[in-house]
C-alpha positions, 0 to 999 in steps of 0.5 A, spaced: 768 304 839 769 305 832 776 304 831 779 307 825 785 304 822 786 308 816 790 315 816 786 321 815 790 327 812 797 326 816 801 331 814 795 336 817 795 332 823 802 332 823 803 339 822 798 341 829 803 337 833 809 341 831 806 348 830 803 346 838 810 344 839 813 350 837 808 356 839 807 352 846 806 357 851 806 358 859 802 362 863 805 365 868 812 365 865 809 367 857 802 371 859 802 374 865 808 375 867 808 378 875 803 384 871 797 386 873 790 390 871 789 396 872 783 401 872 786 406 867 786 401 863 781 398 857 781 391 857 777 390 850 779 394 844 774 398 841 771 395 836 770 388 839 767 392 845 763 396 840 764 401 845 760 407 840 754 402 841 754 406 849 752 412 846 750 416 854 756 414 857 762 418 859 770 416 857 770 414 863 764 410 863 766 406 856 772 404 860 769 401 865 764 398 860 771 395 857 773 392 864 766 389 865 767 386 858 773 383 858 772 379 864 766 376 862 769 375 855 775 371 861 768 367 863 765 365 857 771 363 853 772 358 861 765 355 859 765 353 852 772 350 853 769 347 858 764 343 852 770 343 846 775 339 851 770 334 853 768 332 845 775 332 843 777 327 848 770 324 845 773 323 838 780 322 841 778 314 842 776 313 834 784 314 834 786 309 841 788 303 836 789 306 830 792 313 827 797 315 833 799 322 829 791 324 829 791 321 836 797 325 839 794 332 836 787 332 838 791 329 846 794 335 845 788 339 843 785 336 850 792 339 854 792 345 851 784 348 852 784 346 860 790 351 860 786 356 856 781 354 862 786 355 867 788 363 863 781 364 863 780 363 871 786 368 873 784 372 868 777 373 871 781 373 878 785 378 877 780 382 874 776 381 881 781 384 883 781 391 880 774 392 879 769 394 885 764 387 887 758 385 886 760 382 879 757 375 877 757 370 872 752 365 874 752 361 869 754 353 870 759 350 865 758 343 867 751 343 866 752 348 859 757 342 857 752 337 859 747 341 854 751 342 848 754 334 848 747 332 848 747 336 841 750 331 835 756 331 833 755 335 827 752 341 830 757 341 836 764 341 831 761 346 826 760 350 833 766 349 835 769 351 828 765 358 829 768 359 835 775 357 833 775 362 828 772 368 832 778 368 836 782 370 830 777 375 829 778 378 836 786 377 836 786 381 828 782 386 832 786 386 838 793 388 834 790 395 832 794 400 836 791 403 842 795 406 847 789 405 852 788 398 852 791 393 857 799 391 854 796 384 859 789 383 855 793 384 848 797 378 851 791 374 853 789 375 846 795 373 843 797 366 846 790 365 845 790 366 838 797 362 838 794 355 839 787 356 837 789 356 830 791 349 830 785 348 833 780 352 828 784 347 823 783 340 827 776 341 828 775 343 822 778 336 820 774 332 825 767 335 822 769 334 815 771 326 817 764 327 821 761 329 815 762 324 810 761 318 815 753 320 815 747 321 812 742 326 809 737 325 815 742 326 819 745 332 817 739 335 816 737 334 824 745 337 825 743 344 821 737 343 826 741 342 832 746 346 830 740 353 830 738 350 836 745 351 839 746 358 836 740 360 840 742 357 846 748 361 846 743 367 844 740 366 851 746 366 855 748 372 852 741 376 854 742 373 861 749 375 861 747 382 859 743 383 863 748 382 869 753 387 866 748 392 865 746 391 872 752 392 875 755 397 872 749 401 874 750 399 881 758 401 880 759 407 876 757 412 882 751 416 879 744 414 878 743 411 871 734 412 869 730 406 867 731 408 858 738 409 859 739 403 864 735 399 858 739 403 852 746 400 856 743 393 857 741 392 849 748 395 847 752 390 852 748 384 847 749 386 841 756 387 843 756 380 846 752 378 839 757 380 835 763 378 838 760 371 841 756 370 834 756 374 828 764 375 828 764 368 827 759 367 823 761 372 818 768 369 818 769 367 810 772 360 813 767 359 816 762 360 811 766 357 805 765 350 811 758 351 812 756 352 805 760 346 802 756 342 807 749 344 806 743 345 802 741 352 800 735 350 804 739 349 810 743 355 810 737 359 809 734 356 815 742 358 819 742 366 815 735 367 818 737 365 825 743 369 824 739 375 822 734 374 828 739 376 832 741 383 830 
């Protein structure tokens, strides 16, 4: 274990622990307070869901688009939550012996994500509930986790990074006022943001802590891992877009043709690409970070990537 004895940006730290304390949320007594979905509900606002993307559907067809959308977002965010807590109680043990403060923010951190998997799960539940079966996530979080912790602790952090950003992204998103859009899933949204923030700031200390402790070389095998773990994230998002649009056809109650099935499909990926890549990627803060770490030649390297993917 590398024992680091020496305090790193306290008062950051320190600032976590009392922001977590004060904004420390419940999930039954906070989120979803006795309430439930219901079918006349959008569950994802419309630009998050890129709803004008499903240009032959009716109203009614881009609501059950909406629902569709924010169970899987209930899935994804339950499976990368999965590989985040796992590395942060990784870089938890360079603090056992040493800066109690960091210690106790990233313990906190580690709580705080399994209750965001727990929130996740009864939200994919209480959909269940809702929308007609024969949804599916089959996506294993274990063996994705298992995946990315193979990866360096470079490229794993400043995927983490992106991912904390973005879901600041959706909650500034989630606040612009729409009467059809489930006051629960605002909810979700809300107390999410809550104490992702603290977490964009936290990883983005340990990467910055990461950083200066290795070489080019190995940032250099970083960039390229972090690219690999972008387009392993890409290949989700087409399985899972596959799944959605298949399961909307089979539940909206009228025949969808093979162009328009395909036409649905591609909306759902690039929704999904949007709201799992580039919302984050395009975050200034994120790009502010990544730049700063980077050589011209390694950030075009991640732009091209990027832009493969739109």
């Amino acid at each position: 274990m590398n024992v680091v004895t020496e305090i790193t940006h306290p008062n950051r730290y320190q600032r976590c622990i009392s922001a977590s304390k004060r904004v420390r949320w419940d999930i039954d007594e906070d989120v979803i307070r006795n309430r439930r979905f219901a079918r006349e509900e959008k569950f994802l606002p419309d630009g998050l869901s890129m709803i004008d993307e499903f240009k032959s559907l009716s109203n009614s067809e881009k609501r059950l688009v909406s629902q569709i959308q924010g169970r899987t977002y209930a899935n994804v965010f339950g499976l990368v939550e999965r590989y985040i807590n796992a590395k942060i109680l990784e870089l938890s043990q360079d603090y056992w012996l040493g800066d109690q403060t960091a210690l106790e923010a990233l313990i906190r951190f580690s709580d705080e994500e399994l209750k965001h998997q727990a929130l996740f799960r009864r939200i994919d539940a209480m959909i269940g509930d809702v929308l007609p079966k024969g949804y599916r996530f089959d996506i294993d979080p274990d063996e994705v986790a298992g995946a990315v912790l193979g990866k360096s602790t470079w490229a794993v952090l400043m995927l983490t990074l992106d991912i904390e950003l973005f879901t600041q992204a959706h909650y500034r998103q989630s606040i612009d006022f729409d009467a059809e859009v489930s006051p629960l899933f605002r909810d979700v949204f809300l107390y999410h943001w809550k104490e992702e923030s603290q977490h964009a700031i936290l990883d983005e200390l340990e990467l910055q802590r990461h950083d200066a402790s290795i070489c080019a070389d190995e940032r250099d095998r970083g960039v390229d891992d972090f690219i690999a773990l972008i387009g392993a994230v890409d290949a989700i998002l087409q399985t899972q877009s596959a799944c959605d649009a298949a399961y909307f056809a089979n539940v909206c109650g009228r025949m969808v043709d093979r162009g328009e099935a395909a036409a649905i499909e591609a909306a759902f990926l690039k929704a999904y690409r949007w709201q799992y890549i580039h919302s984050g990627a395009q975050h200034p803060h994120f790009g502010e970070v990544l730049t700063g770490m980077v050589t011209e030649v390694q950030m075009s390297r991640i732009g091209d990537m990027i832009a493969s993917l739109a």
